[in-house]
C-alpha positions in Angstrom: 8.9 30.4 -13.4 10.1 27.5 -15.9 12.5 29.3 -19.1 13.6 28.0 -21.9 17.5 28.3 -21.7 18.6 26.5 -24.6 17.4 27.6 -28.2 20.2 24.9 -29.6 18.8 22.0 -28.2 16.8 19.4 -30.9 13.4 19.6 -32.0 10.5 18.6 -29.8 8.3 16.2 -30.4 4.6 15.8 -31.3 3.0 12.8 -31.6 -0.4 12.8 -33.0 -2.7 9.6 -32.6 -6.2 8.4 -33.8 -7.6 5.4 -32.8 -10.7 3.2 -33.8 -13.8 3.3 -31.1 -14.0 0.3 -31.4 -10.0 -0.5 -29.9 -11.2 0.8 -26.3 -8.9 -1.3 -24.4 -5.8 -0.1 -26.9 -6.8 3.4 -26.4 -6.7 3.0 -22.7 -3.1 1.2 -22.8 -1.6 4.1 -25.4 -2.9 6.6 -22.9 -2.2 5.2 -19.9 1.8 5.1 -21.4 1.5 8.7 -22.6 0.5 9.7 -19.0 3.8 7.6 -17.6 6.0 9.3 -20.0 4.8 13.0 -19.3 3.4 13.9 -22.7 1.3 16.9 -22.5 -2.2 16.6 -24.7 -2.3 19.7 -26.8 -5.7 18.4 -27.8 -7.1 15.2 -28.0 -5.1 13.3 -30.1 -1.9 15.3 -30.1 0.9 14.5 -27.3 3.7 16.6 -27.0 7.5 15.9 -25.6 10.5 17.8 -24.7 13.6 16.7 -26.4 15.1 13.3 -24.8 17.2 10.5 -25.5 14.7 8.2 -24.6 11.2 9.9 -25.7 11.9 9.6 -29.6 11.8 5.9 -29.6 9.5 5.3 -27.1 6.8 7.9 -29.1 7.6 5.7 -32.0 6.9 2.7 -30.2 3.2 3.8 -29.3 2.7 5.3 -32.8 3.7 1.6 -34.2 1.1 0.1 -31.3 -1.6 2.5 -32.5 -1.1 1.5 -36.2 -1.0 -2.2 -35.4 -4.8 -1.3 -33.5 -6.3 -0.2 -37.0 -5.1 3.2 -35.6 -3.1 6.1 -37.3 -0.5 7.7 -36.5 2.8 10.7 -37.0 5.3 11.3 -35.0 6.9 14.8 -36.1 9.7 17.0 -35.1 8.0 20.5 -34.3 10.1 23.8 -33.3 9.7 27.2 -31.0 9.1 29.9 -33.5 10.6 32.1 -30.6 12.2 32.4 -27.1 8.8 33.2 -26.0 7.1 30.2 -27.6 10.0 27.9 -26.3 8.8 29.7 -22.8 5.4 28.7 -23.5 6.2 24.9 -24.3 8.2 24.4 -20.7 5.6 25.8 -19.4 2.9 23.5 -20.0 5.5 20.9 -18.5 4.9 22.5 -14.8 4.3 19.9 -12.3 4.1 22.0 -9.6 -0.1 20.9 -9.2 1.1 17.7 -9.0 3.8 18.4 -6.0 1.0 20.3 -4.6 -1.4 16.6 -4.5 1.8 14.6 -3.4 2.5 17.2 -0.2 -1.3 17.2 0.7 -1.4 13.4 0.5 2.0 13.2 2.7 -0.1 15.3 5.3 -2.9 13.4 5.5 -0.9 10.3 5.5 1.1 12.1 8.7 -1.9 12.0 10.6 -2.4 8.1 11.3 1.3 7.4 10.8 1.4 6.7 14.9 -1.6 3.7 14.1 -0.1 1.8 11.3 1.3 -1.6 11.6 5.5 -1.6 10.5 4.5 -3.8 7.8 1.6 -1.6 6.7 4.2 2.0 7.5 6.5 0.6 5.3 4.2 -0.5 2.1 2.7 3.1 2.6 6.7 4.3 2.3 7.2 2.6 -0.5 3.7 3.4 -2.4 4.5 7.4 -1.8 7.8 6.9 -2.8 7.1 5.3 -5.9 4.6 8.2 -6.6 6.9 10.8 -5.9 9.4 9.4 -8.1 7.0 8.8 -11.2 6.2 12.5 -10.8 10.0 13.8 -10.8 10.3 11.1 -13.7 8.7 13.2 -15.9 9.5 16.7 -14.3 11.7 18.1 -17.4 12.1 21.4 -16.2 12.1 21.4 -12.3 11.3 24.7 -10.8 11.4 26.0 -7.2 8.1 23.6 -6.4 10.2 20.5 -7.0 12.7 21.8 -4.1 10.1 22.6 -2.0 8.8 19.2 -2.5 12.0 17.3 -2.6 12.1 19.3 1.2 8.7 18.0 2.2 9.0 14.6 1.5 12.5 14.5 3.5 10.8 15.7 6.6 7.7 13.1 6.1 10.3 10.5 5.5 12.0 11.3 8.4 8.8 11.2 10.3 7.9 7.6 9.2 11.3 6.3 10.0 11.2 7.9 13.5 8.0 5.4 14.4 9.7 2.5 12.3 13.0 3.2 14.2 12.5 5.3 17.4 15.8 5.0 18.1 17.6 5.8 15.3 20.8 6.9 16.2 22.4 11.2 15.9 24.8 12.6 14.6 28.0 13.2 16.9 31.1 15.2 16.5 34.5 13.8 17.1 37.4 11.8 15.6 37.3 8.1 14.6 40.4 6.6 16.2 42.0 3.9 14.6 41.4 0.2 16.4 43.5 -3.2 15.9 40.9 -5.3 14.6 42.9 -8.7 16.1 41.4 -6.9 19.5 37.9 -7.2 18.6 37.6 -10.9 17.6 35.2 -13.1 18.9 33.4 -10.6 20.5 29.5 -10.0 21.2 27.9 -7.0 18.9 24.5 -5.9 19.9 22.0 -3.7 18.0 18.7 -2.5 17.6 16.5 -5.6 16.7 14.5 -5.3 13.0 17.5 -4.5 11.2 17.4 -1.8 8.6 19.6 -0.7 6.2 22.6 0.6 7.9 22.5 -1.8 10.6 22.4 -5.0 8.3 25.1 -3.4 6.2 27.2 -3.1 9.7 26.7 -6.8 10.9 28.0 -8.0 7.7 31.1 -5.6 7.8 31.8 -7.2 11.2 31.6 -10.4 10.1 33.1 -10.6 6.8 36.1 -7.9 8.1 36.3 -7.3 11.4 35.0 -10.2 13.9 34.4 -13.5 11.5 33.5 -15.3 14.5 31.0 -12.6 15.7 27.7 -13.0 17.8 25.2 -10.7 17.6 22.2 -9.7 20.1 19.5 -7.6 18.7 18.4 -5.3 21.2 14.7 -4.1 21.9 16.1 -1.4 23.2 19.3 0.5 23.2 19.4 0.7 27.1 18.8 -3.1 27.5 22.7 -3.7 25.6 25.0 -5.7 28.2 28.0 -4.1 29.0 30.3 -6.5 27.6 28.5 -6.3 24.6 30.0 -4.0 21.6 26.7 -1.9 20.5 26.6 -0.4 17.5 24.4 2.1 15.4 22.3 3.8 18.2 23.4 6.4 20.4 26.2 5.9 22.8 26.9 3.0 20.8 30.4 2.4 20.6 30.3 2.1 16.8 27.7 4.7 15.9 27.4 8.1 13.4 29.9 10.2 13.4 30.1 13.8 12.1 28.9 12.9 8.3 29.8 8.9 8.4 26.7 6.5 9.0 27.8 3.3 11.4 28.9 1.4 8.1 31.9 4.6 7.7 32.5 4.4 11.3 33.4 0.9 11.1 35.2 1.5 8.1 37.1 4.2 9.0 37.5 2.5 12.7 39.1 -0.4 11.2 41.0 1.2 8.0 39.0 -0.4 5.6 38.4 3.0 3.5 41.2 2.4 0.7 38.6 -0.7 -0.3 36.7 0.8 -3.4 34.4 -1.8 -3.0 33.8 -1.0 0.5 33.7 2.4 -0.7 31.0 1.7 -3.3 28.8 -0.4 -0.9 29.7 2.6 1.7 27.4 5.1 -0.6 24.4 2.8 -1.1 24.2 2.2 2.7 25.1 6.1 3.5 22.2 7.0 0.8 19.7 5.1 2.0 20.2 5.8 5.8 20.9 9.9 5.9 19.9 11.1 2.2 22.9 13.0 -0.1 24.1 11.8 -3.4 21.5 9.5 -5.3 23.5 6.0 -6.0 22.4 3.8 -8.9 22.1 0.9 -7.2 20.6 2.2 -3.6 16.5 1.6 -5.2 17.4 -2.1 -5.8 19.2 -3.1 -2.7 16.3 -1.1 -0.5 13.1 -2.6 -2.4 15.7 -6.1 -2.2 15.5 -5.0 1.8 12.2 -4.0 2.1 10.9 -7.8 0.6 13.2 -9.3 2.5 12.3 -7.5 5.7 8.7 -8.3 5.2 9.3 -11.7 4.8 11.5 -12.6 7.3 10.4 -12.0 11.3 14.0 -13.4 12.7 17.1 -11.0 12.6 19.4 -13.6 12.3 17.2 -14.6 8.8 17.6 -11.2 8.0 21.4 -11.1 8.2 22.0 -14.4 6.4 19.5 -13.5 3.5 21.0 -9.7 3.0 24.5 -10.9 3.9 24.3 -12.9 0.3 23.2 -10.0 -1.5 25.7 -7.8 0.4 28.7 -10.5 -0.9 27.2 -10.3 -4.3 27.0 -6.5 -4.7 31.0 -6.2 -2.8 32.1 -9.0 -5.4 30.7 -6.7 -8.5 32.2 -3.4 -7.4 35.3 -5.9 -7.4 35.0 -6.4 -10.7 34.5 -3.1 -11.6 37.4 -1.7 -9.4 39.9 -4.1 -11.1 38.7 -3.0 -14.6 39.4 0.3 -13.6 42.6 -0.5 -12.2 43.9 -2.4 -15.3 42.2 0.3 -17.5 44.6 2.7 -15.6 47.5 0.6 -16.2 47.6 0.3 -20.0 47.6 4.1 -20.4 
């Protein structure tokens, strides 16, 4: 059950709206942003939010929209008489019906994964994804149904990328000895074809750190990888997951390119994206950059070259913002 834990914490805040009949298009945009922004309707007419940074202006925004409609509009500041009416005002903020709609479509969804096109699998990804989030957007006060969705969608992810990438490499247990990088020049790198995320991230580590003059062979399948070739990210791989590390950190480590905190940086986007853990800033906008770019483009080596530019963009800003933090460091 969601409680109010906080007694201290602002005012919330109530936004009451009337609109002309006549506005019906306005009235559908003021609601339709009310909805996005998780206001609960107390009746018609009167939204109400949870404290935020964010909500205060945003509430004002709509109430100045509504006026400019030949509307009217006041957005107050209204407060809990009580613990148990602070209670009461969470609790109208429950999503857990609307986790409940998300899990039952992800199991619908589950049944004709096997059917789908990779193209129309990963639009579908996306599309639940972007529902998923807008519903944890506005969870304010997550309660043990966000978990057990945050749980669900894991496994129904997991499932998806098992038909997009059968064969996804596993974990293994072991050390990561260090390698002379001078004895891995020029070589041939093979792996699986359709690059994703970790694997595009891995080419371009070769190439830009390791092997410059690398070629690469992308492989229908794992078995089909020549023996001279140096396979990575799929397993038996010789550059593949490791303990916690994704093929990008096993590369890294490999190679001792771990005291580069730009490497480091572009080493949690990659390791977010691939296994889950730690949410990173940036990891939405380089996947949906991925995702385009993936849709667009049928040709690995396209792939590579396109992402490669984006990858050189993203290391040259954590640079930046390495250096700052360096010469910040210095002055004190």
């Amino acid at each position: 059950m969601i409680r109010y834990m906080d007694r201290s914490t602002p005012s919330w805040l109530l936004l009451i709206v009337s609109l002309p009949t006549s506005s019906a298009t306005g009235r559908m945009r003021i609601w339709r942003a009310l909805k996005a922004l998780g206001c609960v309707a107390l009746r018609d007419g009167a939204y109400l939010l949870p404290p935020r940074g964010d909500h205060e202006p945003a509430l004002q925004e709509l109430a100045d929209e509504c006026i400019r409609e030949g509307g009217i509009a006041w957005l107050m500041a209204v407060q809990p008489r009580s613990a148990d009416e602070a209670t009461t005002f969470c609790q109208l903020f429950d999503r857990s019906e609307d986790y409940a709609e998300l899990r039952k479509a992800w199991k619908e969804a589950n049944r004709g994964l096997a059917f789908l096109a990779t193209s129309e699998l990963a639009r579908l990804q996306r599309k639940l994804q972007r529902e998923f989030d807008s519903v944890r957007t506005i969870d304010f006060f997550p309660s043990e149904a966000s978990v057990e969705a945050e749980a669900a969608w894991v496994d129904f992810s997991k499932r998806i990328d098992a038909v997009l990438s059968p064969d996804e490499p596993h974990e293994t247990a072991g050390q990561v000895p260090r390698l002379d990088a001078s004895k891995y020049r020029g070589r041939t790198w093979a792996t699986r074809r359709r690059l994703w995320v970790d694997r595009v991230a891995s080419a371009w580590l070769i190439r830009r750190f390791i092997d410059p003059d690398a070629k690469f062979r992308w492989l229908a399948k794992p078995s089909e990888c020549p023996k001279s070739a140096l396979g990575f990210d799929f397993d038996g791989a010789t550059f593949t997951h490791v303990d916690d590390r994704v093929t990008f950190e096993t590369l890294m480590a490999s190679f001792g390119l771990e005291e580069d905190l730009a490497l480091v940086r572009l080493a949690s986007i990659v390791h977010a994206l691939d296994v889950g853990g730690e949410p990173v800033p940036e990891a939405k906008g380089f996947e949906a950059v991925m995702a385009g770019a993936r849709e667009r483009l049928d040709d690995d080596d396209a792939l590579l070259a396109e992402m490669s530019t984006v990858l050189d963009s993203l290391y040259a800003h954590f640079q930046r913002e390495a250096q700052r933090s360096n010469d910040k460091g210095n002055t004190r």
